[in-house]
C-alpha positions as CSV (number, residue, x, y, z in Angstrom):
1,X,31.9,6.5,57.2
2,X,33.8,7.6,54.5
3,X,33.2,4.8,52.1
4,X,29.4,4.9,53.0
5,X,29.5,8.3,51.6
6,X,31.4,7.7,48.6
7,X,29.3,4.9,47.9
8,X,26.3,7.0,48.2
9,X,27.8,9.7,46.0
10,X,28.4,7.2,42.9
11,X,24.7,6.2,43.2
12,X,23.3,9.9,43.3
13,X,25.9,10.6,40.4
14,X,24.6,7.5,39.0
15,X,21.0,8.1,38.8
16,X,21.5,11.8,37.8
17,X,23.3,10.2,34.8
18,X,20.8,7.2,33.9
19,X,17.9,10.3,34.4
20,X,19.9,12.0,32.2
21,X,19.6,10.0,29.3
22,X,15.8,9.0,29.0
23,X,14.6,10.6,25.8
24,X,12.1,13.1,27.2
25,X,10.8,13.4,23.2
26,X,9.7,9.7,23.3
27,X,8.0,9.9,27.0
28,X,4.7,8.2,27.1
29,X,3.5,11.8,28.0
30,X,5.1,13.5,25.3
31,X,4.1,11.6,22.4
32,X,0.4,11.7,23.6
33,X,1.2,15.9,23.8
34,X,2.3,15.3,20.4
35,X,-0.5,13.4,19.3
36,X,-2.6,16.0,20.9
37,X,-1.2,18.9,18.6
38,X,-1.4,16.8,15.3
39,X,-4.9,16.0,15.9
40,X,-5.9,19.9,16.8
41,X,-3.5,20.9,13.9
42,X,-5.3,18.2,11.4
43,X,-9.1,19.0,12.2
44,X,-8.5,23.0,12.4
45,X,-7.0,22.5,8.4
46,X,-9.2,19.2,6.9
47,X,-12.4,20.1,5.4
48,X,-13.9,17.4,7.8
49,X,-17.9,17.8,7.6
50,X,-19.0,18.4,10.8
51,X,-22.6,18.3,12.0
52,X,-21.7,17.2,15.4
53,X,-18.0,17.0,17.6
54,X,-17.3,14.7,20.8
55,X,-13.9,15.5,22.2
56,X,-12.6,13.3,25.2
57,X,-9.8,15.7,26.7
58,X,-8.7,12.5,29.0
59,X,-8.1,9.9,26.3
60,X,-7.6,12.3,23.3
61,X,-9.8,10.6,21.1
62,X,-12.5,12.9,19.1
63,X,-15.3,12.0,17.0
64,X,-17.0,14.0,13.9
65,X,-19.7,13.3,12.4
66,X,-20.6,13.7,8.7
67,X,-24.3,11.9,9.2
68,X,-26.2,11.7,12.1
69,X,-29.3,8.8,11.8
70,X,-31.1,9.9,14.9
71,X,-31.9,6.3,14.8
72,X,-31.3,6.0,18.5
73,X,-29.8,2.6,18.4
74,X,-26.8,3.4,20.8
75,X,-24.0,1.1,21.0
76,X,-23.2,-0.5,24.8
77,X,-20.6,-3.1,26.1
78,X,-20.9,-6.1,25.0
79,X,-23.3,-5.4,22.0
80,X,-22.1,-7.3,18.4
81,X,-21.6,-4.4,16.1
82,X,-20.4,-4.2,12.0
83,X,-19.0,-1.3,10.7
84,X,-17.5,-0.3,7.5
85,X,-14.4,1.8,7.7
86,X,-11.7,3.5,6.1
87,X,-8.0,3.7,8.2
88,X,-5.4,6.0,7.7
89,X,-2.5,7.5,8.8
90,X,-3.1,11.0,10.6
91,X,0.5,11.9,9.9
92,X,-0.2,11.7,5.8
93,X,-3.4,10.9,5.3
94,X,-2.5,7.3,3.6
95,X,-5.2,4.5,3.5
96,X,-3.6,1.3,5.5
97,X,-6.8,-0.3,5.6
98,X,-10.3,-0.6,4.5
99,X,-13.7,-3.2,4.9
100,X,-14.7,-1.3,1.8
101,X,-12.8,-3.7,-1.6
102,X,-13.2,-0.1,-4.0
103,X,-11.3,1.6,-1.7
104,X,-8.9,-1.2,-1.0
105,X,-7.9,-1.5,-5.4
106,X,-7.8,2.6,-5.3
107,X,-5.4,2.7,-2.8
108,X,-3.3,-0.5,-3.7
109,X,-3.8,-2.1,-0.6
110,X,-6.2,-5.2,-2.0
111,X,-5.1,-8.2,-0.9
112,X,-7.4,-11.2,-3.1
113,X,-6.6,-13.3,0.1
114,X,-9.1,-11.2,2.1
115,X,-12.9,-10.9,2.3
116,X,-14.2,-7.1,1.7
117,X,-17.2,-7.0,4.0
118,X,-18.1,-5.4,7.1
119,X,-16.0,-5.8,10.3
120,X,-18.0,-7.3,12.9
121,X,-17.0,-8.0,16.1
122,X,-18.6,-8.0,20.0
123,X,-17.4,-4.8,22.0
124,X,-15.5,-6.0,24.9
125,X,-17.7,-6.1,28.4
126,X,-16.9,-8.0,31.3
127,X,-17.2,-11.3,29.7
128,X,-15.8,-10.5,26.4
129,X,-12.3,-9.0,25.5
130,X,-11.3,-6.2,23.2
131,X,-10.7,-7.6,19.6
132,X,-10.1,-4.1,18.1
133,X,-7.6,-1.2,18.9
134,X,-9.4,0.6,21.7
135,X,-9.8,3.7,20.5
136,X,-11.4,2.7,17.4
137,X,-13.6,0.8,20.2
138,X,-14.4,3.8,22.3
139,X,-15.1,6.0,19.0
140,X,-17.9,3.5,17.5
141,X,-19.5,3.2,21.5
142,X,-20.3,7.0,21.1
143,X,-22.3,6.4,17.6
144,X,-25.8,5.4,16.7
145,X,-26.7,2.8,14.5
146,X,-26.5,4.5,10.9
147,X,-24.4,7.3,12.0
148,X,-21.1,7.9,9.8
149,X,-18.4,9.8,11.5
150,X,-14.9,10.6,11.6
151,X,-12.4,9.0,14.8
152,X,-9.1,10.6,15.0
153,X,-6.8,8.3,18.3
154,X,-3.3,9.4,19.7
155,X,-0.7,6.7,19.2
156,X,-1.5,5.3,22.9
157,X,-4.9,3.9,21.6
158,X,-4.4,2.8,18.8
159,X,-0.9,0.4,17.8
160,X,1.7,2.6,20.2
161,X,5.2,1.4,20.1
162,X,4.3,-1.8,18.9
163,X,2.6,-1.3,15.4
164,X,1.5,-4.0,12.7
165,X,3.4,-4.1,9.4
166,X,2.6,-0.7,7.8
167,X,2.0,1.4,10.5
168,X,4.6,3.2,12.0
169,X,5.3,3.3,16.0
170,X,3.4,6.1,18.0
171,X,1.2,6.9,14.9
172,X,-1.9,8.6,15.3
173,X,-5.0,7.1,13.4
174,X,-8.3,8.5,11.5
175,X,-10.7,5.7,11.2
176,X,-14.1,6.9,8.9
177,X,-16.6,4.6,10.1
178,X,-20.4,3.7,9.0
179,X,-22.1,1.8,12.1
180,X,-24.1,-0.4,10.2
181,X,-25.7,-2.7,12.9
182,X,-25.8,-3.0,16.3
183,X,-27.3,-6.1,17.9
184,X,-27.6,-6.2,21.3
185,X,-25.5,-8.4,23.3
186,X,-26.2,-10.1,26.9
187,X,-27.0,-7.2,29.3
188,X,-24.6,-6.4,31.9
């Protein structure tokens, strides 16, 4: 009997110790509470035109818009979209990456192995995976066809913990974005 409760007392004292150490700064849920914060703190002190504002409190992800078409050519699952954009880092505002080639030799990202033109891809559906980051996803889904707008993602949807060269881990994106054509994909 006694053994049984020693042995039970170095697990307890075990777990307490393991529990112990898990960085509660780097939790899933923290960094999204930080990400949270910087996004509030960096759209209360941008000078972000804003004709229109849709904030999803679940996901984190908020979309301004600088032009609204009124075209209403909405954007659904599965539809083939181009967009031009503009990435950067919400943490310092740098450009990372860019459809746009002006941008690209301002910033001193231009690469002469790449093409400049809009990115065009087929929003993921049942039958088609996601090809982008999912945030930048969700943000275009809310646009119409000629709308420019603003996309600011937590960490979580966009790279996370495990970035691409040039993007730090659990950073925080702005993507401006120009929806430039939607064709409709197979319906769902």
């Amino acid at each position: 009997m006694k053994i049984k409760l020693v042995g039970l007392l170095v697990i307890v004292f075990a777990s307490i110790g393991f529990i112990s150490c898990i960085d509660q700064e780097n939790t899933i849920e923290a960094i999204f509470e930080k990400d949270l914060k910087a996004i509030d703190e960096y759209v209360a002190t941008s000078n972000l035109v804003n004709v229109k504002e849709f904030n999803d409190p679940v996901l984190g992800i908020r979309v301004i818009w600088q032009e609204l078409s009124n075209s209403g050519v909405t954007v659904a699952r599965g539809d083939t979209i181009s967009t031009d954009y503009i990435g950067r880092l919400l943490v310092n505002d740098v450009i990372f990456d860019t459809s746009i080639e002006a941008v690209a030799v301002q910033n001193n990202i231009f690469s002469s192995q790449r093409r400049y033109v809009p990115l065009r891809f087929r929003t993921s559906s049942n039958s088609s995976p996601q090809v982008v980051i999912s945030g930048f996803e969700y943000g275009l889904l809310q646009l119409e066809l000629g709308d420019k707008a603003t996309i600011l993602i937590p960490s979580e949807y966009a790279y996370g913990n495990n970035p691409p060269q040039g993007i730090p881990q659990n950073a925080p994106l702005i993507f401006e974005v120009d929806l430039i054509e939607v064709k409709a994909g197979p319906q769902q």
